[in-house]
TIZADO-771628 format. One record per residue: residue in three letters; z negated, y negated, x negated of N, C-alpha, C in turn. Coordinates in steps of 0.2 Angstrom, whole numbers, plus 5000, padded with zeros to 4 digits. Layout:
N
ALAZYXZYXZYX ...
END
This chain:
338
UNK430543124493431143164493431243214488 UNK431443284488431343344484432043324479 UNK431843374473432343354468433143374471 UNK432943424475433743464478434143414483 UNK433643374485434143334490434343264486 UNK433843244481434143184478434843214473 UNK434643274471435443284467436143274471 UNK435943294478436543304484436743214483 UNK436243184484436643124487436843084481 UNK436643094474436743084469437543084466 UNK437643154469438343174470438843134475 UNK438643154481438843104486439043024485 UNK438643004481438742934480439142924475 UNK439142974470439742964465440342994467 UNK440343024471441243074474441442974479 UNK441042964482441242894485441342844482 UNK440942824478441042784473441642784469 UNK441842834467442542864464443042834468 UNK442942844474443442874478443542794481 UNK443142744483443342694484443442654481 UNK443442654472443742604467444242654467 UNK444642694468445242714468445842704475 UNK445242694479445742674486446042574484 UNK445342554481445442484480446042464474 UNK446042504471446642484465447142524469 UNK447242574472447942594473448342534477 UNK448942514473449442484477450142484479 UNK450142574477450942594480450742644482 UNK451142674486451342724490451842764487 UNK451942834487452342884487452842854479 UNK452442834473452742814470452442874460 UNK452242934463451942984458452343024456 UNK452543044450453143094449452843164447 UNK453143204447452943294445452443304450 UNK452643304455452243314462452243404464 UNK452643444460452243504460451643504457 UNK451443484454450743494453450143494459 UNK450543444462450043424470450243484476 UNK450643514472450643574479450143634481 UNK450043654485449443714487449743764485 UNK449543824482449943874480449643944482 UNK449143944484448444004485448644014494 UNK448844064496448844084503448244064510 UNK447544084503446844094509446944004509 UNK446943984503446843904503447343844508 UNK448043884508448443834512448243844521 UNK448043924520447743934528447243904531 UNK446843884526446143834527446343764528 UNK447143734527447343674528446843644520 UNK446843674516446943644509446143624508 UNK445643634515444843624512444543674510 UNK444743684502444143714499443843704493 UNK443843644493443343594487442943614486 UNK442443644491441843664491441543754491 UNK442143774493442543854493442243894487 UNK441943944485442043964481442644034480 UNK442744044476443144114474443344134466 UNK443944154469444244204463444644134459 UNK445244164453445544144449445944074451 UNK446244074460446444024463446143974462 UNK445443994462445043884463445443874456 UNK445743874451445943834448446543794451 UNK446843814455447443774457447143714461 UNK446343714463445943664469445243624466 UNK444843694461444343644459443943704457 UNK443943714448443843744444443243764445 UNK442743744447441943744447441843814453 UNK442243814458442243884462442343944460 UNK442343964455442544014452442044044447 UNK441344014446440844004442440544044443 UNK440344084450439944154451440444214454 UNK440944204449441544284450441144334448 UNK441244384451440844434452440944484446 UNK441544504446442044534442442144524435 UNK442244574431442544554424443144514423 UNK443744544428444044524426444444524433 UNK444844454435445244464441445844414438 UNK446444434442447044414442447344394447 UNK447944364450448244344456448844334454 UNK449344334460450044334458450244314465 UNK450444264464450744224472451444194470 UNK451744184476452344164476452244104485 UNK452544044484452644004488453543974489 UNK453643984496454343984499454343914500 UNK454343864498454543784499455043754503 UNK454843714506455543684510456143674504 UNK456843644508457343634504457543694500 UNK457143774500457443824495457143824490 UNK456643804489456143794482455543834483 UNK455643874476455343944477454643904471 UNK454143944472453543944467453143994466 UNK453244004459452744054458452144024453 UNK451644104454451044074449450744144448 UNK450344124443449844184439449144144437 UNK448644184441448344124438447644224437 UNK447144194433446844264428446144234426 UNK445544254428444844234427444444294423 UNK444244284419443644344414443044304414 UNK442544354417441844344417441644374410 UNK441444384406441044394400440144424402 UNK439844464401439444474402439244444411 UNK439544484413439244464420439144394423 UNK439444334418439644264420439144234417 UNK438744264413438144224408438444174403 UNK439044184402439444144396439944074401 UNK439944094407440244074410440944094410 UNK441544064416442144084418442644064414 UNK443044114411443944094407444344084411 UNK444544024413445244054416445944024414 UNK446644054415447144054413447744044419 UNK448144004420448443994427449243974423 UNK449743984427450343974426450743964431 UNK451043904433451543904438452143864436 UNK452543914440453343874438453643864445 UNK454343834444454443814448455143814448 UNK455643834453456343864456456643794459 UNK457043754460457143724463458043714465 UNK458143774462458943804463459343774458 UNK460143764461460743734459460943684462 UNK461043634458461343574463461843534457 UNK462043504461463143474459462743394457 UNK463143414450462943344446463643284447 UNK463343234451464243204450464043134446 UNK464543084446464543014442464742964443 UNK464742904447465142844449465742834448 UNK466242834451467042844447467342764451 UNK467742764448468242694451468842764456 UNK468642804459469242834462469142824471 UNK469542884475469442864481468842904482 UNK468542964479468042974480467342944479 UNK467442894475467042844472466442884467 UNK466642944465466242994461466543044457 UNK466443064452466643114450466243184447 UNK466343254451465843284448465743334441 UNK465243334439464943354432464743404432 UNK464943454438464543534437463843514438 UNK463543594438463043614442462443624435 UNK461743604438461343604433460643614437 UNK460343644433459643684437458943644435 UNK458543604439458043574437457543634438 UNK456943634434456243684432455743634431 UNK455343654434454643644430453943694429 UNK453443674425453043734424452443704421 UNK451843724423451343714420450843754418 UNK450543754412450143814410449543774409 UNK448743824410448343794412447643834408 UNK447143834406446743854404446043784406 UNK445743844409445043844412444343854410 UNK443743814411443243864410442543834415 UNK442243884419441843844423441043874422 UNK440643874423439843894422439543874428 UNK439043924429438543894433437843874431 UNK437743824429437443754426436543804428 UNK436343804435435743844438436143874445 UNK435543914448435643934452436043904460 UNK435943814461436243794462436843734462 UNK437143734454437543684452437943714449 UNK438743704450439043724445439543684442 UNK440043694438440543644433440843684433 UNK441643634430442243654430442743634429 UNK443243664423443643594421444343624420 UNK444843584419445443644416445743584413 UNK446243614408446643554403447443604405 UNK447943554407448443604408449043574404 UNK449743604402449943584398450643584405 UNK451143524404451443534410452243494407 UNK452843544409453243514407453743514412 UNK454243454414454843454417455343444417 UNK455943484417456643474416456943434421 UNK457343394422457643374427458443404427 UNK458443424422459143434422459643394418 UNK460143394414460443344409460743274413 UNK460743224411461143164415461843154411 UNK462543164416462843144413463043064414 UNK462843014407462842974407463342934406 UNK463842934406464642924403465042964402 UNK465642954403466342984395466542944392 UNK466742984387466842954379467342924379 UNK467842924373468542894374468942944374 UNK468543024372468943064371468943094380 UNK468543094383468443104389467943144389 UNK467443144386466943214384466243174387 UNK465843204391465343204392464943174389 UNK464543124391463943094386463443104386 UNK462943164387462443164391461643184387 UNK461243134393460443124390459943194394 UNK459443194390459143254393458643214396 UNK458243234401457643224405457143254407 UNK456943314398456543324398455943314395 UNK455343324399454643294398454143324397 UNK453443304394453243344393452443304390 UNK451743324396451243274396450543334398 UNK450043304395449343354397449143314403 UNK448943334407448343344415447743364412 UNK447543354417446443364414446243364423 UNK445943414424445543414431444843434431 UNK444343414435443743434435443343434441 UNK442843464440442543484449441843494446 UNK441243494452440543514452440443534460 UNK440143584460439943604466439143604469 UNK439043594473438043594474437943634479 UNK437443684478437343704483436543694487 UNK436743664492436043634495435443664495 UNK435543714498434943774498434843754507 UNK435243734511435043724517435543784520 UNK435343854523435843884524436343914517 UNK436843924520437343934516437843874513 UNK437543814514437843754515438043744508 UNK438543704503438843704498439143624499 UNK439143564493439443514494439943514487 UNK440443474487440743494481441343414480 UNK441543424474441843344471442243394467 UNK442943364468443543394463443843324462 UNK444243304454444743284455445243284449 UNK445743304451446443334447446943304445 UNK447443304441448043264438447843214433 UNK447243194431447243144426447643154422 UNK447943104419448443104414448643034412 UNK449043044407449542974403450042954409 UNK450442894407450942874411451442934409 UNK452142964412452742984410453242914412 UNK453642934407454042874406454642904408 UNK455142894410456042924410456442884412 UNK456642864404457342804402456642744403 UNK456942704408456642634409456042624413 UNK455942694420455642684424454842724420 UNK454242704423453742764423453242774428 UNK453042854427452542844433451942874432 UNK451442894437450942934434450942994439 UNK450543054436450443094439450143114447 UNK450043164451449843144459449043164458 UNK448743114456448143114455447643124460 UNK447143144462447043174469446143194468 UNK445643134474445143154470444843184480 UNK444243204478444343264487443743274486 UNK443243274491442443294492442343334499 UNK442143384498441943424503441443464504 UNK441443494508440843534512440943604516 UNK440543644516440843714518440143764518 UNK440043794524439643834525439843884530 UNK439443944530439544004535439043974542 UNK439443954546439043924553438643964556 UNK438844064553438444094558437844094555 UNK437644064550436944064546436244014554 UNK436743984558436543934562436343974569 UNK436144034568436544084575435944134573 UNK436144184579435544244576436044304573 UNK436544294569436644324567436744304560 UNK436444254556436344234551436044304547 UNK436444314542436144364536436544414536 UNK436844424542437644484544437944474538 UNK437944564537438444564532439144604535 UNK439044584541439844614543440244554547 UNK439944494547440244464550439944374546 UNK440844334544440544274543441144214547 UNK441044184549441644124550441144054545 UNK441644054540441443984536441643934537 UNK441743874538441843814539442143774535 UNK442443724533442543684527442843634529 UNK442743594529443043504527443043454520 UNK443743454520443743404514444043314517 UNK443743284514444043204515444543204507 UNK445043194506445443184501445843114502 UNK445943074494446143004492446643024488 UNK447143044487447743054483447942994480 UNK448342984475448742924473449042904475 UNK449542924478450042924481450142904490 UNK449842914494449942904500449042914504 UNK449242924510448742884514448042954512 UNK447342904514446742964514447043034519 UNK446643064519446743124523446143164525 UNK446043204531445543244531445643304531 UNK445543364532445743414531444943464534 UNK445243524538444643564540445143634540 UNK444743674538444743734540444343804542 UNK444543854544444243904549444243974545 UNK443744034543443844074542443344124544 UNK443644194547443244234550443344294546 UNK443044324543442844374538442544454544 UNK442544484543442544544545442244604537 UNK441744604537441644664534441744664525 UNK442044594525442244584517442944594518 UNK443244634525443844684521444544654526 UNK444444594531444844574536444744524537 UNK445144454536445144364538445644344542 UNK445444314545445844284551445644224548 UNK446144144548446244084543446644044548 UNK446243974549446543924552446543854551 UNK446843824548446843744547447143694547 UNK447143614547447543564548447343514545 UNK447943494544447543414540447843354544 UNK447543294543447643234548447743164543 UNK447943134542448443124547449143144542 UNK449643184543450543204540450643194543 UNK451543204540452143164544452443224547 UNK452643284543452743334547452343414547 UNK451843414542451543444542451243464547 UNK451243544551450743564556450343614554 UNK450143624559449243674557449543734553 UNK448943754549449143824544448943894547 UNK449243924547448644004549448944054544 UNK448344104545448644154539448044214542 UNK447944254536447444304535447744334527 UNK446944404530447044424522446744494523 UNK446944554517446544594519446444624511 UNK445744654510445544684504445244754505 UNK445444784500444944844500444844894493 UNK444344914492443944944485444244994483 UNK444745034480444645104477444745114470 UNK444445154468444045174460443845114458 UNK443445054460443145024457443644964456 UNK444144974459444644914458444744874466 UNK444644824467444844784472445344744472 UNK445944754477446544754480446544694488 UNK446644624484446844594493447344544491 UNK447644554498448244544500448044474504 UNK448444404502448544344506449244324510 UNK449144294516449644294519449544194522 UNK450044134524450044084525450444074528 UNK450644044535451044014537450743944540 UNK451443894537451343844540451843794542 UNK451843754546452243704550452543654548 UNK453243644548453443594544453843554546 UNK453843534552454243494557455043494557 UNK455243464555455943444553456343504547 UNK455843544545456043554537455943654540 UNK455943664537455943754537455043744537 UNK454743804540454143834538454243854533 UNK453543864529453243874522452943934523 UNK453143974518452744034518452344054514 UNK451944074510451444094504451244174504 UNK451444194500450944274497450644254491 UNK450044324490449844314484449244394486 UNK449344444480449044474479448544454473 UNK447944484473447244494468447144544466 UNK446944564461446744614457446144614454 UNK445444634455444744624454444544674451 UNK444344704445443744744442443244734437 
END
């Protein structure tokens, strides 16, 4: 058996191995809190139906799996996306990758997502006929800042990790009134470190790529009496350019990539996930994906489009997706490459 295929299954067997003593201790359901964290925020990524474990790219793999980011091309690239959420909840992000000597030192990256979640009307149990009284309006937030760093270990291996600093407001509780009738109120802000890490392999069979991310480690959060833990989420997948199988293998005007991920979250059921991606020239994507099994989640699509002038590259990502009951989700996100 050659070295390159024992390290594959090497890998393989510890992404499983992970992944089924994690299936075996989980014994709640939908019981994780600060669940932005778990949301997809990259446009090409959520068009792919969230498989890109094994993806490599720009400054977003930090929102999916740090190690993707290891052969940036670029000195320096930036991204700026914003995601339209059900219920009226907006999200933005920044996320920023420096190659250092043409990525000899390996990849810097910096990410920052917040989170919009509007106005809502605070009210309080009352003995009246409305059986409540209300408290006025208060604005939950949250935000996480993140620093990166990934390398390519050889030719075909790479690493990747991020430590991210993440805080949530929920807005003040009013807990009682006084005797004088004043407010009594406790704050429900928090504040705990995340740690995610990834490795990527690259088989050497075609274009073929196999890859192990997992994200949210963290301490318990506590609030008042209850605690929970973060949406911990561990995901191994797979992704190659199919047309490497064809006779148009080596085209550099044309690629449709492939990718599947199996993901184990903490929270709710395995899932699988695939997605479709047709390239054009480097300069036009056509993007389409699903994951199996959701409750109202439907198939993703999007595209993208990039182009070079004075040495700078400019691309444009667009996502839409299905959301049964709930409003469709939309995702932008500009890039910035030189």
């Amino acid at each position: 058996m050659s070295r390159g295929l024992q390290r594959v299954l090497v890998l393989l067997l510890l992404g499983v191995g992970i992944t089924g003593t994690a299936r075996a201790q989980q014994q709640k359901l939908a019981q994780t809190g600060m669940k932005f964290l778990a949301a997809s925020l990259d446009p090409r990524a959520a068009a792919l139906g969230d498989a890109v474990t094994a993806v490599s790219g720009g400054p977003e793999m930090m929102f999916y799996n740090a190690a993707g980011m290891a052969r940036q091309d670029d000195f320096l690239a930036v991204s700026f996306g914003q995601m339209q959420w059900i219920a009226d909840i907006n999200y933005d992000q920044v996320a920023l990758s420096l190659a250092p000597g043409g990525g000899r030192y390996g990849v810097l990256g910096f990410s920052v997502v917040s989170v919009d979640y509007g106005n809502l009307e605070g009210t309080i149990r009352a003995d009246n006929d409305a059986g409540f009284i209300e408290t006025g309006n208060f604005s939950p937030s949250a935000m996480a800042f993140g620093v990166a760093y990934a390398r390519a270990l050889t030719d075909r291996f790479q690493v990747g990790g991020q430590l991210k600093f993440v805080h949530q407001d929920l807005g003040p509780n009013v807990e009682r009134f006084d005797e004088t009738g004043s407010q009594v109120v406790v704050s429900n802000s928090k504040n705990v470190k995340a740690y995610d890490f990834g490795v990527l392999y690259r088989t050497g069979f075609e274009s073929m790529t196999f890859a192990f991310s997992a994200r949210n480690f963290s301490s318990e959060v506590e609030y008042v009496d209850e605690s929970f833990q973060l949406p911990l989420t561990l995901k191994i997948g797979v992704a190659m350019n199919v047309l490497d199988l064809t006779a148009m293998a080596g085209s550099n005007q044309h690629r449709l990539n492939l990718s599947v991920d199996a993901e184990n979250p903490r929270d709710f059921s395995e899932q699988v996930k695939a997605g479709l991606e047709y390239v054009f020239m480097d300069s036009f994507s056509l993007r389409g994906g699903y994951a199996y099994p959701t409750d109202e989640q439907g198939i993703s699509l999007g595209g993208g489009v990039s182009r070079t002038v004075r040495g700078m590259t400019v691309t444009a990502d667009y996502a839409y997706t299905e959301f049964g009951v709930f409003s469709e989700v939309h995702r932008f996100a500009l890039r910035l490459s030189l």
